[in-house]
C-alpha positions as CSV (number, residue, x, y, z in Angstrom):
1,X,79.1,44.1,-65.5
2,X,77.5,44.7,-69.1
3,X,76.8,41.5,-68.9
4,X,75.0,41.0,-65.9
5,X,73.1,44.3,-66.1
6,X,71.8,43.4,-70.0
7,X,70.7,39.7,-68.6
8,X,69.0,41.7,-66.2
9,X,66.6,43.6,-68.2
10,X,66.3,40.7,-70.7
11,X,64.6,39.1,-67.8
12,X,62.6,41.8,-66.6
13,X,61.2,42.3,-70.4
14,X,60.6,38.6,-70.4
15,X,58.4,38.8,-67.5
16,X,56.3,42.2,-68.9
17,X,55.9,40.0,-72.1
18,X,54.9,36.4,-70.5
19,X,52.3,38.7,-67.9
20,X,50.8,39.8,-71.5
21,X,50.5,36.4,-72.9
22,X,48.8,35.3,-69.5
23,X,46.8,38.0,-69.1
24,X,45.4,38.1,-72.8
25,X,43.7,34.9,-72.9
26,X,42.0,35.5,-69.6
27,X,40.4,38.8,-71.7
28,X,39.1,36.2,-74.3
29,X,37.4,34.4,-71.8
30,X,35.5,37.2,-70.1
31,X,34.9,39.0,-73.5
32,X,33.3,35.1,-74.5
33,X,31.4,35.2,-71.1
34,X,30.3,38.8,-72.0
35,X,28.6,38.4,-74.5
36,X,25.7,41.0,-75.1
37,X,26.9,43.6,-73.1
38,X,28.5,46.0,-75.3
39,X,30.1,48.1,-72.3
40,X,31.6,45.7,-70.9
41,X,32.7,44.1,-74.6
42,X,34.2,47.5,-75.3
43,X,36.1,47.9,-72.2
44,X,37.6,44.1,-72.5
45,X,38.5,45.4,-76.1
46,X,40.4,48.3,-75.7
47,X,42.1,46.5,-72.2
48,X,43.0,44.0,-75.1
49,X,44.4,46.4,-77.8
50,X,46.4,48.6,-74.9
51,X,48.0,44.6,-73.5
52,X,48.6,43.9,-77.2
53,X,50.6,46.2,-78.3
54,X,52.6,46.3,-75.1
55,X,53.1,42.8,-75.1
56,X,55.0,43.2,-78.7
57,X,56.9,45.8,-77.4
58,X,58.3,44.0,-74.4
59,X,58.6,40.9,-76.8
60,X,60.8,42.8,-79.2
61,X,63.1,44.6,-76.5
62,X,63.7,41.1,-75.1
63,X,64.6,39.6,-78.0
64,X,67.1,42.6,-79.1
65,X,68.9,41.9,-75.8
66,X,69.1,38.3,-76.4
67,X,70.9,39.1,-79.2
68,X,73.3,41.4,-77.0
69,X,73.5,38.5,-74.7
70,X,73.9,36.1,-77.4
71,X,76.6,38.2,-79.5
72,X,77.6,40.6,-76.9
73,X,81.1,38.8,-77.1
74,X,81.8,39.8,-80.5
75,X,81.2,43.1,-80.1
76,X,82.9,43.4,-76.6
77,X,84.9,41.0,-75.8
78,X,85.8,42.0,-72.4
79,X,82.0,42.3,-71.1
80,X,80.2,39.6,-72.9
81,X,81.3,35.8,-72.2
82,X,81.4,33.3,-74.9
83,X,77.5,31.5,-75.0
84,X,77.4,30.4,-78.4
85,X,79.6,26.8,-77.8
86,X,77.9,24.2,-75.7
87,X,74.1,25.4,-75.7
88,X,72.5,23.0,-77.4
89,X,69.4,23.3,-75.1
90,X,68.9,26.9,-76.3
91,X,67.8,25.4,-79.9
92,X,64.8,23.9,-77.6
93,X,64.2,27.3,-75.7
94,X,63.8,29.4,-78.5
95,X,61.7,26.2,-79.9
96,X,59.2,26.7,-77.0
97,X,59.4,30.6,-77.4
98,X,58.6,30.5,-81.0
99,X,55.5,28.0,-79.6
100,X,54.8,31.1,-77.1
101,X,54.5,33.8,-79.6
102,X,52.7,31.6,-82.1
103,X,50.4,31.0,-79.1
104,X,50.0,35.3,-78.6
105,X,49.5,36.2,-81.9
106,X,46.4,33.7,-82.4
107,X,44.9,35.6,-79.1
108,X,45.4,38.8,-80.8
109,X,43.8,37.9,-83.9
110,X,41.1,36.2,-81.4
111,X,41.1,39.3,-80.0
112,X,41.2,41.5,-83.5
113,X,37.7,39.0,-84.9
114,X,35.7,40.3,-81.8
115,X,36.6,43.9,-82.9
116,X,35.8,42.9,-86.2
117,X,32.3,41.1,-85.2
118,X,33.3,37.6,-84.9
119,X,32.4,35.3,-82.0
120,X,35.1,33.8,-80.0
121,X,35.0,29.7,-79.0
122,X,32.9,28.6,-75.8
123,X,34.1,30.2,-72.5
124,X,35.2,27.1,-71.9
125,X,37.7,26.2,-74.6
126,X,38.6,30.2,-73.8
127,X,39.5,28.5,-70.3
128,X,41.3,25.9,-71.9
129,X,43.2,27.7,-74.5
130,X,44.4,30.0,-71.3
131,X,46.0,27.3,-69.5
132,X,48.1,26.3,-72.3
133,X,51.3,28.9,-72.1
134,X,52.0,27.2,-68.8
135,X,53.1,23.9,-71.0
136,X,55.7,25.9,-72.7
137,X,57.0,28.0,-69.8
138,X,57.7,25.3,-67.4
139,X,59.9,23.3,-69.9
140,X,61.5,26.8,-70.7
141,X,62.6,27.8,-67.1
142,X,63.6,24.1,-66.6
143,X,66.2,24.1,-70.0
144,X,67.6,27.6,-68.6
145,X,68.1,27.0,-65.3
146,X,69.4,22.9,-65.8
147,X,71.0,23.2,-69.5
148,X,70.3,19.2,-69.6
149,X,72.0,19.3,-73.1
């Protein structure tokens, strides 16, 4: 039952943190289709900081129950199966996360240089660069849900 319940909020924090890394980019691109209305620049900021810093939150609970999941068994025995043998394919999951928070922390410091005064890319690269967390995630709910390897 420990089990179950802790995979349960792993996914639920996954969710809260991928929404962030979706929703961040598209902040970029209508804080680089603002530009020259400081209102509106300093809204998208501070909607930007606040989705930040919750994003890292929800990143870092999910990773701390990964780890339950992952070495739950050593620690209870009786609650936590065995997932370390066979799971070759989570090597390339956490491959594609790494990509995924690589990917969030260049929008934050995108993010942190319009703070600071620094012009972001065309809106259209903006529209680009938001599109691109959907090559990771599809490969990632594919490896969980198939284990090919």
């Amino acid at each position: 039952m420990a089990y179950l319940w802790t995979k349960t909020f792993h996914l639920l924090f996954v969710i809260a943190w991928m929404a962030a890394v979706f929703y961040l980019p598209r902040i970029l691109v209508n804080l680089a289709e603002t530009r020259g209305q400081p209102e509106v620049q300093a809204r998208l900021l501070l909607m930007g900081r606040r989705l930040y810093g919750f994003g890292h939150a929800m990143f870092g609970i999910a990773v701390v129950l990964g780890f339950v999941l992952w070495l739950g068994y050593k620690f209870a025995p009786g609650s936590f199966p065995d997932l370390v043998a066979g799971m070759k394919w989570m090597h390339a999951k956490l491959g594609l996360v790494a990509l995924l928070l690589a990917y969030y922390i260049v929008a934050g410091r995108w993010l942190k240089g319009v703070a600071a005064g620094r012009a972001l890319p065309s809106p259209t690269t903006m529209r680009w660069f938001n599109e691109l967390p959907l090559l990771a995630l599809v490969p990632i709910i594919y490896l969980v849900l198939a284990k090919p390897f």
